[in-house]
C-alpha positions as CSV (number, residue, x, y, z in Angstrom):
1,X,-45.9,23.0,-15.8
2,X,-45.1,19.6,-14.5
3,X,-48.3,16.7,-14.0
4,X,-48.4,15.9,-10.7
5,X,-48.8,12.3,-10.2
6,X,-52.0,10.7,-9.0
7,X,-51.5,8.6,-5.6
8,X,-52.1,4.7,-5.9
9,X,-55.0,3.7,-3.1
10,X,-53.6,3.2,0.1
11,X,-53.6,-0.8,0.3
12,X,-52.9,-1.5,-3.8
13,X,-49.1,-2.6,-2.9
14,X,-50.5,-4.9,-0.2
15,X,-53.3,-6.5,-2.5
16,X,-50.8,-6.7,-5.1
17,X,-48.9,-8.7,-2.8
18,X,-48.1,-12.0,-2.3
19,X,-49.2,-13.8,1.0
20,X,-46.1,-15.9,1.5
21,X,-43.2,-13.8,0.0
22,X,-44.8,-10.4,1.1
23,X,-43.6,-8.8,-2.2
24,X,-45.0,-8.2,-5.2
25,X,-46.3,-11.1,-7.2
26,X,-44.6,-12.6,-10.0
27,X,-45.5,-14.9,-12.1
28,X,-49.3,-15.0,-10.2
29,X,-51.4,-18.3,-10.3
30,X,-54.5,-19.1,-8.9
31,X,-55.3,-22.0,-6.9
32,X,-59.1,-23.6,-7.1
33,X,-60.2,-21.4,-3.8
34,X,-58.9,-18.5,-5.5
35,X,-56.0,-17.8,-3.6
36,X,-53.5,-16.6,-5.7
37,X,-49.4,-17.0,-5.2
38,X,-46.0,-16.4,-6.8
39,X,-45.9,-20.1,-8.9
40,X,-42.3,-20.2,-7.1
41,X,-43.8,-19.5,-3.4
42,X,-46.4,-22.5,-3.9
43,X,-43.8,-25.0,-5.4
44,X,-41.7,-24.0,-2.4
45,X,-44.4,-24.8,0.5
46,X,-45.4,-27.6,-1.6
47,X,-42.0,-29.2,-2.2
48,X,-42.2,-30.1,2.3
49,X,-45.6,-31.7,2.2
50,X,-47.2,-34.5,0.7
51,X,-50.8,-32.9,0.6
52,X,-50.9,-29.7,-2.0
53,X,-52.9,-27.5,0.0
54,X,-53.6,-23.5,-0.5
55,X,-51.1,-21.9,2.1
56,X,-53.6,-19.8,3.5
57,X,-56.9,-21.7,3.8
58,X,-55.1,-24.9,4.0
59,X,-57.6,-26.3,0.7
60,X,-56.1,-29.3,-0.7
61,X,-55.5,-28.7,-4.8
62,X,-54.1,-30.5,-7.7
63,X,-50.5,-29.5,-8.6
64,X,-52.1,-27.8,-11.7
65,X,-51.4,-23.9,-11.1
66,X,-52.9,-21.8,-13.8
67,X,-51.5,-18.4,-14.4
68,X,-53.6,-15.1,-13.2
69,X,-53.3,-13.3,-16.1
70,X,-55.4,-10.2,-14.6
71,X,-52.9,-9.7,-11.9
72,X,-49.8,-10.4,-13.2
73,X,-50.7,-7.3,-15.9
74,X,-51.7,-6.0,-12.4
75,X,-48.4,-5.9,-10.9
76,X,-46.5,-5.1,-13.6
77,X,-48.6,-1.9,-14.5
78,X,-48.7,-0.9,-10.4
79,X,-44.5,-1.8,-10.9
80,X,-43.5,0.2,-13.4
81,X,-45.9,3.2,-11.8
82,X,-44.2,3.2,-8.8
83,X,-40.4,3.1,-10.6
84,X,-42.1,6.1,-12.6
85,X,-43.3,7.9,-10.1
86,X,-39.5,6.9,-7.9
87,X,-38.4,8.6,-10.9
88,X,-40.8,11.6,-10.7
89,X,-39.9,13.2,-7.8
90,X,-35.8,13.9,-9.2
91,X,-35.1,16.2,-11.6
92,X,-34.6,15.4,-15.2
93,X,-31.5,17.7,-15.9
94,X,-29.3,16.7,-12.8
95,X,-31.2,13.8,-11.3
96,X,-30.7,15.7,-8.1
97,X,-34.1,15.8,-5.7
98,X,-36.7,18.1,-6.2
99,X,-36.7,20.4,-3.6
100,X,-37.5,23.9,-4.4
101,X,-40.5,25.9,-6.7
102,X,-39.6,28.6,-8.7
103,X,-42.3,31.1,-8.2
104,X,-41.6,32.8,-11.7
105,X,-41.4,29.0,-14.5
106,X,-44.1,27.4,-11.7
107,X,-42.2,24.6,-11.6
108,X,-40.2,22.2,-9.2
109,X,-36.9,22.6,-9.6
110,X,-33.4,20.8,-7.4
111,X,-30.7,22.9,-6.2
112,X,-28.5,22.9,-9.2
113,X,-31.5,24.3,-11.3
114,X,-31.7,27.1,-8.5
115,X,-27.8,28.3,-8.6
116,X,-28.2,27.8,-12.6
117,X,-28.7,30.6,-15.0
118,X,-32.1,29.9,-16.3
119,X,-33.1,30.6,-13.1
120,X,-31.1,33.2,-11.8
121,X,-32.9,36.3,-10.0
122,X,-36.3,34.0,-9.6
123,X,-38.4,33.3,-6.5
124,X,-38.2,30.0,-4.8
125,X,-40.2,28.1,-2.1
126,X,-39.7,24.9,-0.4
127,X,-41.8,22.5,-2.3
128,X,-43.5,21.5,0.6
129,X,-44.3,25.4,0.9
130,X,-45.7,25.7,-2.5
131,X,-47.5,22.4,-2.2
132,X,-49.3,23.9,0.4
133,X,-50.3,27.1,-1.0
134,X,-51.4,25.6,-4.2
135,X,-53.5,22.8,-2.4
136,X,-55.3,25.8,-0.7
137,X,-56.4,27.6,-4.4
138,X,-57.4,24.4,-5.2
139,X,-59.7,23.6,-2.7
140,X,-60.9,27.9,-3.2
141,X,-61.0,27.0,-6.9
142,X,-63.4,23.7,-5.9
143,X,-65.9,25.1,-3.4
144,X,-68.3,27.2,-5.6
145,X,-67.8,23.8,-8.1
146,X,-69.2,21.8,-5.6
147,X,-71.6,24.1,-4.8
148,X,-72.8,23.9,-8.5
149,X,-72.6,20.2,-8.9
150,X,-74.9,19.9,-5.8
151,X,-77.5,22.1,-7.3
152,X,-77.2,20.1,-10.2
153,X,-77.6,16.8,-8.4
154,X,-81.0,18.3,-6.6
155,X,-82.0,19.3,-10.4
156,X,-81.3,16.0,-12.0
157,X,-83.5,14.2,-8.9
158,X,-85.9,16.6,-9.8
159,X,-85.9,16.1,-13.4
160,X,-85.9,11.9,-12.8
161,X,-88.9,12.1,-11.3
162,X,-90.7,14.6,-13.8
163,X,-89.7,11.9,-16.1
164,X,-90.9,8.8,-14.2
165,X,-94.2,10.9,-13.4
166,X,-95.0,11.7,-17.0
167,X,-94.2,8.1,-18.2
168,X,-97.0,6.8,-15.2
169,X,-99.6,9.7,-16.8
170,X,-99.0,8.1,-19.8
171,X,-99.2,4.0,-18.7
172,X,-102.3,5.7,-17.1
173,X,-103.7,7.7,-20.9
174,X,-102.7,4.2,-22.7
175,X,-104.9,2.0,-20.4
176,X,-107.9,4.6,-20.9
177,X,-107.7,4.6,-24.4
């Protein structure tokens, strides 16, 4: 069976972006009011004007630009995700789109894969279909499991302040002794 691949948080692309190309950053640095930029977007803004000033808050700054490190390993891990993930969703054998689910392999398969002979006489659902019906034994298959981990949360309060009581009796038997 196929890994599904986890979704990136909503706004990553947009945090990973830069504020006066839009896109992606490449080759980050970080200004002293921690503004960071493409290096090539602030040599361009700067290149017009005789103050170096921070294209968003307008901060004047020394043409040193030191590189951001953190996010450029950032944007290159979130970049080659996304081509990965582009990647994902076609199929390996025929780079056609995944579109179907064969009911009987549990697995997505394109069109070609359908008509083939691996998969002759199988079931097949729209993968949007299947999606769906798996989603549902999911969240059936997660209700009595968060059913349990709440008991256990009400257990483990419990059992924190056992612990924090007993630890007071004994501050309290030290002190008489």
């Amino acid at each position: 069976m196929r890994e599904v691949p986890v979704p990136c948080p909503p706004h990553l692309e947009e945090d990973l972006s830069c504020p006066v190309c839009l896109d992606i950053f490449k080759d980050p640095v970080i200004l002293s009011c921690c503004h960071s930029f493409c290096r090539e977007c602030v040599k361009d803004c700067w290149k017009e004007k005789e103050n170096k000033e921070c294209p968003v808050c307008k901060r004047r700054h020394s043409n040193i630009l030191p590189p951001n490190f953190t996010l450029k390993n950032l944007c290159e891990s979130f970049v080659q995700e996304r081509d990965q993930r582009a990647s994902e969703d076609l199929c390996s054998l025929h780079s056609e789109k995944l579109k179907l689910f064969c009911l009987d392999h549990q697995e997505p398969v394109c069109l070609v894969c359908r008509d083939s002979e691996k998969h002759s006489d199988h079931r097949f659902r729209p993968i949007d279909e299947a999606a769906g019906q798996h989603k549902k034994k999911l969240q059936e298959t997660l209700e009595p499991v968060k059913k349990k981990l709440n008991v256990f949360k009400e257990v483990k309060v419990k059992f924190d302040q056992t612990a924090e009581h007993i630890q007071v009796q004994a501050r309290h038997t030290e002190s008489y002794c």
